[in-house]
N, C-alpha and C positions, 0 to 999 in steps of 0.2 A: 418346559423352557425356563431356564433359566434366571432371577431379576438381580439387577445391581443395586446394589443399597447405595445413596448416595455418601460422600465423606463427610460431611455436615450434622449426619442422622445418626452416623454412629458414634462422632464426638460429642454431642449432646445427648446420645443415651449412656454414654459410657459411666461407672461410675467412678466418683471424685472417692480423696481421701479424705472430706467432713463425712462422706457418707456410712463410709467404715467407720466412722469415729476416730479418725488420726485428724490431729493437729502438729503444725510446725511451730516450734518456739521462733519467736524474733529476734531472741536475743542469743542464743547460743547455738540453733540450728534444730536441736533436737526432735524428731519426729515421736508423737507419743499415743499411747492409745486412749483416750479420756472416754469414760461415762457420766453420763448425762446425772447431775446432781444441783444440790442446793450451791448456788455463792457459784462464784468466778476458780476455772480447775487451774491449774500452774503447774510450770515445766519440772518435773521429777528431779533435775538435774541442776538446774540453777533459779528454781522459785518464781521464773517470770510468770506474770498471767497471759495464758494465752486465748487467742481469740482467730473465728471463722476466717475474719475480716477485722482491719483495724477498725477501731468504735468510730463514729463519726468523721470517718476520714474525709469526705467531700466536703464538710463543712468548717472543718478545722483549715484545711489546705486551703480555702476559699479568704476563710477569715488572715490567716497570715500573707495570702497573696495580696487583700486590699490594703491590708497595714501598709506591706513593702511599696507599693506602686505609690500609695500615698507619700510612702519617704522618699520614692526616689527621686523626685523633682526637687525637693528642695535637698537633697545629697550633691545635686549636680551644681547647684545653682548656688547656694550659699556659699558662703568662705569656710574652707577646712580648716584655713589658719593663716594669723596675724602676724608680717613681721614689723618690728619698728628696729630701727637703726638711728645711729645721729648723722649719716651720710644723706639716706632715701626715706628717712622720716615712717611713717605707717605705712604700710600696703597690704591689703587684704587679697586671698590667694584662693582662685574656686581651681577646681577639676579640671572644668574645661580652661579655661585662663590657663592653666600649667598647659596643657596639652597644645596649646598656640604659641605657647611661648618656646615651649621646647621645640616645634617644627620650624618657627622661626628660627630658634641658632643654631640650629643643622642638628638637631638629638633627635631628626625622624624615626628614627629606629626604638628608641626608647618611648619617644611620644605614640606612637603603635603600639607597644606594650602593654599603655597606663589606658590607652583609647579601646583596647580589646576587653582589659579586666576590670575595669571600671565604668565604661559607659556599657559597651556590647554585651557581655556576657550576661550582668545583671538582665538588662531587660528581655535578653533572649531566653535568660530561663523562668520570669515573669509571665512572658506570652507562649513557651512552652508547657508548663505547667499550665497556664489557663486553659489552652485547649485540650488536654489529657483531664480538665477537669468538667470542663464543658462538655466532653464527647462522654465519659465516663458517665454523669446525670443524664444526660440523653439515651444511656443504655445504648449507642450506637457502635454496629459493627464494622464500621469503616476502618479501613487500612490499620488491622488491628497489629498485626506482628511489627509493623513499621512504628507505631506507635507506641508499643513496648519496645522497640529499638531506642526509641527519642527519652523514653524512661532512665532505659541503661546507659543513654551518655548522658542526662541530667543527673546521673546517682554518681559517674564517673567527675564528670567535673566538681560535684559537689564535694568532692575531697579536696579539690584546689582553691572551694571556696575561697578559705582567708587568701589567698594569691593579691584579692583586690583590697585588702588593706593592709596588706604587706606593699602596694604599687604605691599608694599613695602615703606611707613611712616614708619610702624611697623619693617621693616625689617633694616630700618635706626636706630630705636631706639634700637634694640639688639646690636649695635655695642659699645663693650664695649672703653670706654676714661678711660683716664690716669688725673694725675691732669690737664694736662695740654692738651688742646687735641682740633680741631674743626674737622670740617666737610664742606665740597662743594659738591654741588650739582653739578650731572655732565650730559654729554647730551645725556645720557641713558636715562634718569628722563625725560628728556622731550620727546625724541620720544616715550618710553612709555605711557606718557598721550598723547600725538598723536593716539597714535592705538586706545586708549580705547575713544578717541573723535568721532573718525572716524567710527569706528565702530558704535559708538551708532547713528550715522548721517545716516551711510549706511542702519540700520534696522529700521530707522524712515522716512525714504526717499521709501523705498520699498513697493509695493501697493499690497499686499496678492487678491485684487480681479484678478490679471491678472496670479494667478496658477490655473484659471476657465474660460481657453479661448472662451468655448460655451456662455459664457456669456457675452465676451467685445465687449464693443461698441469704437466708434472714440468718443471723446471729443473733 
């Protein structure tokens, strides 16, 4: 008679390519045969060093996720930037203040724009990444393909990153001047490109092989 192996049994005996000894370069692609030696071995092709697993990747992604979370409150909440005029005197300008202001005189449509890529996004990929990080050190096999799914639209948007501080240039530039008028930038503007640094550190620092714990080896 017959037994059926179950699918689980045979992807966890299968063997990987660290096991053959091939490693994938990061930076150029290349697939390569390495034996086992003294020092750090690096990609034939373009000198990167390659590795099992990125080094320290849970804890690096960890450490750039609490930087960003710690900027992003005061990104939101501080003034981006100062205008004085000799009309309206000083007035200091937060994120959320443009986004009220704009839904107020009918720029709804814009105001969604500056309210997607500057409040939403940021923290969606905060609390995205956290979990991908937290389930990752938990060695947990939950909803794993779904969860390398949630990887590859964090790595997707993270090309449109700067998007959110390119919204809020834009959002300097609606600020109507008088004849007489400047503008300062203020320390809003910069912990806001802080998050959006940070973040993009944190999801490039993060090693999507270790949401497949039957498959990590020590490096």
């Amino acid at each position: 008679m017959s037994s059926v192996v179950p699918t689980t049994a045979v992807s966890t005996a299968a063997p990987t390519a660290v096991s053959r000894g091939l490693l994938g370069c990061e930076c150029c692609g290349l697939v390569s045969e390495v034996i086992r030696a003294a020092g750090t071995p690096r990609c034939p092709r373009c000198g990167f060093a390659l590795h099992a697993r990125k080094p320290q990747s849970l804890q690096r992604t960890t450490a750039y996720l609490l930087a960003a979370a710690v900027l992003y409150l005061p990104a939101n909440t501080l003034p981006i930037m100062a205008t004085a005029s000799a009309i309206a005197g000083r007035e200091s300008h937060t994120i959320l203040g443009g986004i009220i202001e704009l839904w107020q005189t009918g720029s709804w449509d814009l105001a969604l724009v500056v309210f997607v890529a500057s409040i939403a996004v940021p923290i969606l990929k905060i609390a995205s990444l956290t979990l991908l990080v937290f389930t990752a050190r938990r060695q947990s096999r939950w909803r794993q393909v779904e969860r390398t799914t949630l990887y590859r639209v964090l790595e997707t948007v993270g090309h449109w990153s700067m998007l959110d501080v390119f919204v809020v240039v834009l959002l300097v530039g609606m600020v109507r001047f008088g004849a007489f008028a400047s503008v300062e930038p203020g320390p809003g503007l910069l912990a806001f490109g802080g998050v959006v640094i940070l973040t993009m550190l944190a999801s490039a620092s993060f090693d999507p092989r270790l949401i497949w714990p039957e498959f990590s080896i020590d490096d």
